[in-house]
N, C-alpha and C positions, 0 to 999 in steps of 0.2 A: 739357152734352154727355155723351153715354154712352159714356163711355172704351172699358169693356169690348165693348158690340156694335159700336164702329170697330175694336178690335184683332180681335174676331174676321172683320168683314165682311173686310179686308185681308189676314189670313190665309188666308181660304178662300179669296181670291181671287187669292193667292200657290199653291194650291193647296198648301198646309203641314197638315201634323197639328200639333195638340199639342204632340207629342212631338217633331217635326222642328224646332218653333221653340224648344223649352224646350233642346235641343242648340246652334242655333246663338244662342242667347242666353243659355246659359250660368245658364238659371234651371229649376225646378223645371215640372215639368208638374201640378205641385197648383196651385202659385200662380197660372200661367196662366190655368188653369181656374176657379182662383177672380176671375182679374182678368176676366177675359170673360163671371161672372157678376155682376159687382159686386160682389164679397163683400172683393174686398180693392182695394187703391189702391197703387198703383206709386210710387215717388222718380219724380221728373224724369231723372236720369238712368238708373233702369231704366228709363224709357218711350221715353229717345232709343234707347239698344242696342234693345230691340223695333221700333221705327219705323223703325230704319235697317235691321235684316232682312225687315221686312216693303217696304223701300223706295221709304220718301217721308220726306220731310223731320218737323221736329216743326209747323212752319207750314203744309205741305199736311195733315199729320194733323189740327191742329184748326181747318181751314178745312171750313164747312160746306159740305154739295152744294148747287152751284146746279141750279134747277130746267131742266134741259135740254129745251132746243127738241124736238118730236114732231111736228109738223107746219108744213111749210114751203109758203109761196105763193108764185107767183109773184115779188112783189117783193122776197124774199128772193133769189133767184138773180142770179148774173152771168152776161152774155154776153160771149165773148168772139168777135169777128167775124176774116174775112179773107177773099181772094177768094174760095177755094176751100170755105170751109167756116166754121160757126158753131157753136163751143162754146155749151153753155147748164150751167153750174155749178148742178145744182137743189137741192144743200146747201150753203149758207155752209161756206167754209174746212172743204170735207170732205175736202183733202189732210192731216188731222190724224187723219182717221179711220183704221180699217180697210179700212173699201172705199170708192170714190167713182165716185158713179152721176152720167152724164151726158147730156144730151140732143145728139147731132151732128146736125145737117143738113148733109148733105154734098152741095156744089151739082153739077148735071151736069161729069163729068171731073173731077171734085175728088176727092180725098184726104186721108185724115187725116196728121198728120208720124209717121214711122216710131217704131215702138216697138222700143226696144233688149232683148235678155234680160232678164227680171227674174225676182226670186220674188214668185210669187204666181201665180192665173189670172182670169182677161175673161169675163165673161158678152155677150152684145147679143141685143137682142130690133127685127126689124126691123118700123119703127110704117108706115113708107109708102117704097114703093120697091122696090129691089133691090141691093145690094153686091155687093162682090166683097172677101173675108177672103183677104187675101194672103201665105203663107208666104213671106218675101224669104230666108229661111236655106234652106229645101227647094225654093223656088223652084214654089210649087202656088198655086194659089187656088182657093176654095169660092164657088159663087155663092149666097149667102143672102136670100129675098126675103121680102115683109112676111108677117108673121105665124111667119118662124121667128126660130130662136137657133141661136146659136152661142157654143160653151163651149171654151175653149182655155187650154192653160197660159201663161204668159209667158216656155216656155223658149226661143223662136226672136224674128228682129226679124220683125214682121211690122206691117200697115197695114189701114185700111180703105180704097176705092176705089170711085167711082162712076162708070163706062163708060156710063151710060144719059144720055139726053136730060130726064129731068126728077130733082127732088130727093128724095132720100132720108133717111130721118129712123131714126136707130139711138137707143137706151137700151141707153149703156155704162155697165157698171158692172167696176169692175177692183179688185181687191185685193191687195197695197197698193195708193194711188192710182200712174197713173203719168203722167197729161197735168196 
């Protein structure tokens, strides 16, 4: 394993200089610099204090990366059904991610279940149909039909809704996830 470009990849990804971890680790910014180009070799316990600044264990540090999924098919997804409406999960457990894109169909007079404040914002791109983006805190709604989007914070509760006779097909994507 190449000690020094995982301390430095984890650093930069700590967004730290040099100098910011050679402070909060209580070592030199030479040595650093030499350990992130290979030139020198750490104790085990300078590399815990490093590891623990950089924050991950000494186990997740020298666990190698697995090669992450890029492209997902259909049978990777879950659905999740109801009367009103069908979840379609189009990335495996991507309540783990950053953002988590979904496919709703939302059956005529359906509804998705209310979204509470959160931080983060919603993207949706309407694929077939018409909505209605319901503000429940301002008490408004937007009618969004296929081929637009709608981009909103998650500072109010708010919902999607389908008032029409035939179904509707939205691509949510929300960050954090929140369904």
């Amino acid at each position: 394993m190449d000690i020094g470009k995982r301390v430095r990849q984890l650093r930069q990804k700590n967004g730290l200089t040099l100098e910011e971890l050679a402070s909060r680790t209580e070592l030199t910014k030479g040595f650093l610099s030499q350990l992130e180009r290979n030139l020198s070799t750490p104790s085990i316990a300078t590399l815990e204090d490093i590891v623990e600044v950089l924050g991950v264990s000494l186990a997740d540090f020298f666990k190698e990366d697995s090669q992450q999924q890029v492209v997902f098919t259909p049978q990777d997804s879950f659905v999740d059904e109801s009367e009103e409406l069908t979840i379609t999960y189009i990335i495996p457990n991507s309540q783990r991610n950053m953002m988590e894109p979904l496919l709703l169909q939302i059956r005529p007079q359906g509804r998705t279940q209310i979204i509470e404040p959160h931080e983060g914002e919603e993207l949706g791109y309407v694929l077939q149909g018409k909505i209605e983006l319901e503000n429940l805190t301002l008490e408004t709604s937007y009618t969004v039909r296929k081929g637009e989007t709608f981009y909103i914070s998650g500072d109010y509760r708010h919902c999607l809704a389908n008032r029409n006779g035939s179904d509707a097909q939205v691509l949510w994507i929300s960050t954090p996830p929140v369904l």
